[in-house]
N, C-alpha and C positions, 0 to 999 in steps of 0.2 A: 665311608669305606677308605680303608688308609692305602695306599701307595707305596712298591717301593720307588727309586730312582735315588736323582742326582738336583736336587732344591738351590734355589738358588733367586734371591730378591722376590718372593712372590712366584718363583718357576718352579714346575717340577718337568723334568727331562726323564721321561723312562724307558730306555731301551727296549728294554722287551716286548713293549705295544707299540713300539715307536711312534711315541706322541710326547708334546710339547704342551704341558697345560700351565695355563695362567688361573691359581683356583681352582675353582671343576669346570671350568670353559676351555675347549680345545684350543689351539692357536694353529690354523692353519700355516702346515710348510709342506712343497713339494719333497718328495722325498732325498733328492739333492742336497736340497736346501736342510732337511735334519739332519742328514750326513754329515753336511758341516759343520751344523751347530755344535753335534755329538762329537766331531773331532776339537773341535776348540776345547769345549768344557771337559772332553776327558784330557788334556793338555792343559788345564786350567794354571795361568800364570807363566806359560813356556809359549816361545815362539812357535808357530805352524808356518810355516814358508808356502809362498803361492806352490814350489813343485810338490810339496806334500799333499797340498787339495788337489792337485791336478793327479796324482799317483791314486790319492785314496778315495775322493769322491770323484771324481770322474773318469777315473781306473784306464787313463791312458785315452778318452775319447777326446780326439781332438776340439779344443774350444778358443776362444782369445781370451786375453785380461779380462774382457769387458764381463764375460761371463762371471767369471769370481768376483769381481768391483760391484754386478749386481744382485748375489749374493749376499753378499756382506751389507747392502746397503738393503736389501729384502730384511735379512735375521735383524738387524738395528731395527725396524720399522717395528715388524711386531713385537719389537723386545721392549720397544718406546725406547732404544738409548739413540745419543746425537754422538757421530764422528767428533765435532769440535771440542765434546766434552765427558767421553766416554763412560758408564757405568758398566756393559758387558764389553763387549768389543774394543779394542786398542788396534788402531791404526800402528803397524814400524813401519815408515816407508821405505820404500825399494825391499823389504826383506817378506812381510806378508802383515801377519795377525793375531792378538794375544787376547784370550778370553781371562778377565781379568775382577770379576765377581767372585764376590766369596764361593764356594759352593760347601753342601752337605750333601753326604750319601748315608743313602736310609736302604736299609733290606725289609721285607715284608716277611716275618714271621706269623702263622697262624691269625694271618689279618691286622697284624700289629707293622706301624712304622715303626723302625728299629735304627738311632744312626749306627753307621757301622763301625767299627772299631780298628779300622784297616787305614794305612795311607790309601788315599785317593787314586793316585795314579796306578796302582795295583789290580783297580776294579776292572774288571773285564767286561770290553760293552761288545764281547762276540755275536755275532750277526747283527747289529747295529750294522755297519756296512753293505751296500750292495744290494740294497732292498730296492733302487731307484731303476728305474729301467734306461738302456745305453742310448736311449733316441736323445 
């Protein structure tokens, strides 16, 4: 069955089931945690600043660093990339976080993967956000 989303090394990212699959195997993320993934990769190559995860994935609920550093160190784990040597994830320090993989976006026509024919940054991943609960 084809998929659409957002591919990327073996990944597919698809909004609209909000799931993270490696292959046809899910990869478990809180939903936080896809939140942010989904903002990096739809920013793919562009700085995300720690107040932007704090505005858009945790929509203002109060947290520390700590929270976003294990984050980030969650999404590398199941991504298998290393901070020292990055494949997805780019450490800028003091600024935030750059998802920095190629990516491909694919739309699902009549059961077909399709890449899309659009800049990237144009895609709309509405209701991707806010799917996570405020606890």
């Amino acid at each position: 069955m084809a998929h659409g989303g957002i591919q990327f090394e073996g990944f597919t990212l698809d909004a609209a089931q909000r799931q993270l699959r490696r292959g046809d195997q899910t990869v478990d993320l809180s939903s936080r945690y896809f939140d942010a993934l989904a903002l990096l990769v739809a920013e793919q190559g562009r700085l995300v600043s720690k107040n932007r995860f704090l505005d858009e994935v945790w929509r203002g609920v109060p947290v520390t660093d700590e929270a976003l550093t294990q984050c980030i160190r969650t999404l590398r784990r199941q991504l298998g990339d290393d901070a020292s040597r990055p494949r997805f994830i780019e450490t800028v320090p003091k600024h935030g976080y750059r998802f920095i993989a190629p990516v491909t976006v694919n739309e699902v026509k009549q059961g077909i993967a399709i890449p899309a024919n659009r800049d990237f940054h144009r895609l709309s991943i509405a209701g991707t956000f806010g799917g996570g609960s405020r606890a």
